[in-house]
C-alpha positions in Angstrom: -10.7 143.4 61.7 -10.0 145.4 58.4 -10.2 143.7 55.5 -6.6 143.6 53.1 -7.5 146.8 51.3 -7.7 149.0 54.4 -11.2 149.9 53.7 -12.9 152.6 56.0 -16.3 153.3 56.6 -17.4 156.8 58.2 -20.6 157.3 59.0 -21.8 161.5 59.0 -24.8 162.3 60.9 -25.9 165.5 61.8 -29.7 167.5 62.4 -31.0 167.9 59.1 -29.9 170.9 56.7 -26.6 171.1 58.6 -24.5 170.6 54.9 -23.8 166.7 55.7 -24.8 166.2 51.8 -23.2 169.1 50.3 -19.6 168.2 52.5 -20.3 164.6 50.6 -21.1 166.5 47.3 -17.6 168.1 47.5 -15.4 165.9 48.5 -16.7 163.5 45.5 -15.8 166.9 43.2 -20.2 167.0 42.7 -21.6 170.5 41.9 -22.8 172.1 45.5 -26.0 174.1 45.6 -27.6 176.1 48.4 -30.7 174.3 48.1 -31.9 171.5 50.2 -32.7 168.4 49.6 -34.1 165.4 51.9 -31.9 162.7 52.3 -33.7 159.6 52.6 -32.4 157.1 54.7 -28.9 156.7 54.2 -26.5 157.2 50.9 -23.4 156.1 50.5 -20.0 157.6 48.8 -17.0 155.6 48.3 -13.7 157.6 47.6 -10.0 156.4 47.1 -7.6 158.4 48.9 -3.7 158.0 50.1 -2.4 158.0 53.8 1.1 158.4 54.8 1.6 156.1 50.6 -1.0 154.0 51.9 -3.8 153.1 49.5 -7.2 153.3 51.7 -10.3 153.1 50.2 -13.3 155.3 52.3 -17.1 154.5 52.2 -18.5 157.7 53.5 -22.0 157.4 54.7 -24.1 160.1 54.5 -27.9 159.6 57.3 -30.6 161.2 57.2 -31.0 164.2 59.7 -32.5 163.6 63.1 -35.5 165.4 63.0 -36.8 164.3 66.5 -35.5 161.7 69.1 -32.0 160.4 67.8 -32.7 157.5 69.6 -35.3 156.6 67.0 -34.4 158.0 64.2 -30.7 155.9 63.6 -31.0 152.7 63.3 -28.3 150.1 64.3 -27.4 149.2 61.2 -26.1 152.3 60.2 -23.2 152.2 63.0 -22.1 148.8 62.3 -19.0 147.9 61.4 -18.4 152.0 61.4 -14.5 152.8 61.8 -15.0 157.0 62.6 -17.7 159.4 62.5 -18.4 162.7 61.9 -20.6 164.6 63.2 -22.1 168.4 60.8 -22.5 171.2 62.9 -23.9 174.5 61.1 -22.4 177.8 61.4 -24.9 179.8 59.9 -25.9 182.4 62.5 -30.1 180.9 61.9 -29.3 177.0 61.7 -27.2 176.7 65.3 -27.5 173.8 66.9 -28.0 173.1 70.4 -24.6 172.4 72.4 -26.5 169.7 74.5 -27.9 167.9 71.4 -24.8 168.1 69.8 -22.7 166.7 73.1 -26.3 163.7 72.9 -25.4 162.5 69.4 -21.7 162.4 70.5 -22.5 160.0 73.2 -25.2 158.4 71.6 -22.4 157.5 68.7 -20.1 155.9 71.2 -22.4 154.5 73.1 -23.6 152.4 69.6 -19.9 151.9 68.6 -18.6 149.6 71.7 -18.3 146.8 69.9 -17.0 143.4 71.3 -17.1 144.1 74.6 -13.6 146.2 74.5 -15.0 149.2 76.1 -13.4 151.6 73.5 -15.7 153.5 70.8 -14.9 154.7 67.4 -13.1 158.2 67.3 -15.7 160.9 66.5 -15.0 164.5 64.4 -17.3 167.4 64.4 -17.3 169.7 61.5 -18.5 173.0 61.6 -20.3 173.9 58.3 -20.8 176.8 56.1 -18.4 178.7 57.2 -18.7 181.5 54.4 -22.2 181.7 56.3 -20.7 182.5 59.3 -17.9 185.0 58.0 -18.5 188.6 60.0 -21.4 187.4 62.7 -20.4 188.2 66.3 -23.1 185.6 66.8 -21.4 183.1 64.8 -18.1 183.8 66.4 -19.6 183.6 69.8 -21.2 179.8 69.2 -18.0 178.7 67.5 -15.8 179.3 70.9 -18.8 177.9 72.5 -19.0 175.0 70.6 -14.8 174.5 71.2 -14.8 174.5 74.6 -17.9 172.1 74.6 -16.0 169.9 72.4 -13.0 170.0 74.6 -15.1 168.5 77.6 -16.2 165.6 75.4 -12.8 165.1 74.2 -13.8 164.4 70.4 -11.0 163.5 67.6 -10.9 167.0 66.0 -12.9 169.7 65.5 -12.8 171.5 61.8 -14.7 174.4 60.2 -15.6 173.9 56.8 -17.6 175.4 53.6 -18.6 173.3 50.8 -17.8 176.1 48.3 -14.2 176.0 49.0 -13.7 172.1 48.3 -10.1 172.8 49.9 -11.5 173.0 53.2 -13.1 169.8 53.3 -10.2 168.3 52.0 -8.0 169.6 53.7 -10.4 168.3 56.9 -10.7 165.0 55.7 -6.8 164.3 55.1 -6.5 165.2 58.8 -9.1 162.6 59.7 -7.9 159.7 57.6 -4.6 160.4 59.3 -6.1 160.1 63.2 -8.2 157.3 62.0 -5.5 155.2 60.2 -3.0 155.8 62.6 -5.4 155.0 65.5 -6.0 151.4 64.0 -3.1 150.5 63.1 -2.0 150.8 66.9 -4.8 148.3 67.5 -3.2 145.9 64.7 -6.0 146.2 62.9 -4.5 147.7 59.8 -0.4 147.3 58.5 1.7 149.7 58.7 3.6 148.3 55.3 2.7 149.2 51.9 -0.8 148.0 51.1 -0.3 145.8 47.5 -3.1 144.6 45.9 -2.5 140.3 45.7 -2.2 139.1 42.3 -5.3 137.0 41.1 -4.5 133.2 40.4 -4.4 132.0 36.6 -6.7 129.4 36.0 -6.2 127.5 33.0 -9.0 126.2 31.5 -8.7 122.0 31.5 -10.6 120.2 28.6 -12.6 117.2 29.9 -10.6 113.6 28.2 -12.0 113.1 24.9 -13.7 109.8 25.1 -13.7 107.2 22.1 -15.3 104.0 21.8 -13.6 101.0 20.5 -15.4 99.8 17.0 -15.4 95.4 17.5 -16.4 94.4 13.9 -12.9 96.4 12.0 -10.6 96.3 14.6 -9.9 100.6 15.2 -11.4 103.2 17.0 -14.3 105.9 16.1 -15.6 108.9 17.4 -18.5 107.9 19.5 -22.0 108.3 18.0 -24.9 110.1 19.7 -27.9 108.2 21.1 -30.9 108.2 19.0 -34.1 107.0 20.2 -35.7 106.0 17.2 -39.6 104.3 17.9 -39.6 100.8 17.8 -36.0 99.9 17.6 -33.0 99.6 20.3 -31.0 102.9 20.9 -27.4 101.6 19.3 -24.1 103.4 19.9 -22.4 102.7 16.8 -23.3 100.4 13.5 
């Protein structure tokens, strides 16, 4: 179930230097270089966006690259509680990917994402990268019809092609997926349909503990009470 704010979390996986980082870099309006860089583990971007005038908050999580076996390299954790992912597929006529590996890591998702028991998985997006990369390559051209029909088969959520340089292309692709992803829980119930409001916060007064007073016997009125003193030798005495 969603929490009140309509909070998301995507997770973006990918083989390594497939532009998973420099997508994340752009859509958070960072400064994108050519040069790659390890991602360690997993980091995590969070970005406030609107949806149909729907406040949604996003937590985009960009893992490490596969390396080897997929299996090993992603860990549970990373998938859970996940509400879409999407799934970096390079362009560049040098850095294609395999079509099989890239149908794996689609089933492999889905196949982590059956939560509950309800048989149905998160929806899944692949974006082809570095498009500018690709721009006049009958190679690139070829692989990207490829890659559409292959996608077709495994009936993914959308399929987008996308260059980090021109931040409006990943924008552009990600208003697309927050629309298929809010629209596709809020059909479950999981998320309203109405205008997301923030609740007001209570207003807690601060109550002053009762004053206490002690009554003095020998004149009759009251006094403020007097601190203990322990004082050596003698009985510790309230008032005198």
């Amino acid at each position: 179930m969603l929490d009140s704010e309509a909070t998301f979390k995507y997770i973006v996986l990918g083989e390594y230097n497939s532009g998973k980082t420099a997508m994340v870099d752009a859509l958070q309006d960072k400064p994108v270089s050519r040069r790659y860089t390890f991602t360690i583990g997993a980091n995590m971007a969070v970005l406030q966006r609107t949806v149909s005038n729907h406040a949604i908050g996003i937590r985009l999580w960009d893992i490490a690259g596969t390396l080897n076996d997929l299996f090993l390299r992603y860990h549970p954790a990373y998938f859970r509680n996940s509400h879409a992912a999407i799934v970096a597929v390079s362009l560049a006529p040098d850095e294609q990917q395999d079509l099989d590996e890239v149908a794996r890591l689609v089933d492999i998702i889905r196949e982590r994402t059956r939560l509950d028991g309800k048989g149905g998985a998160i929806p899944v997006f692949v974006v082809g990268t570095k498009a500018d990369l690709a721009e006049g390559s009958a190679r690139s051209e070829a692989y990207d019809v490829a890659l559409r029909e292959r996608l077709a088969d495994l009936h993914v959520s959308g399929y987008f092609t996308t260059t980090a340089f021109e931040r409006e292309t990943v924008d552009k692709a990600l208003g697309v997926i927050n629309e298929i992803v809010y629209n596709h829980y809020a059909l479950l119930g999981q998320v309203s349909c109405e205008p997301i409001r923030r609740p007001r916060r209570p207003i807690i007064k601060e109550v002053q503990p009762a004053r206490r007073e002690s009554v003095c016997l020998r004149k009759g009125r009251r006094t403020k009470p007097v601190k203990r003193r322990e004082m050596p030798g003698r009985i510790a005495r309230s008032w005198y």
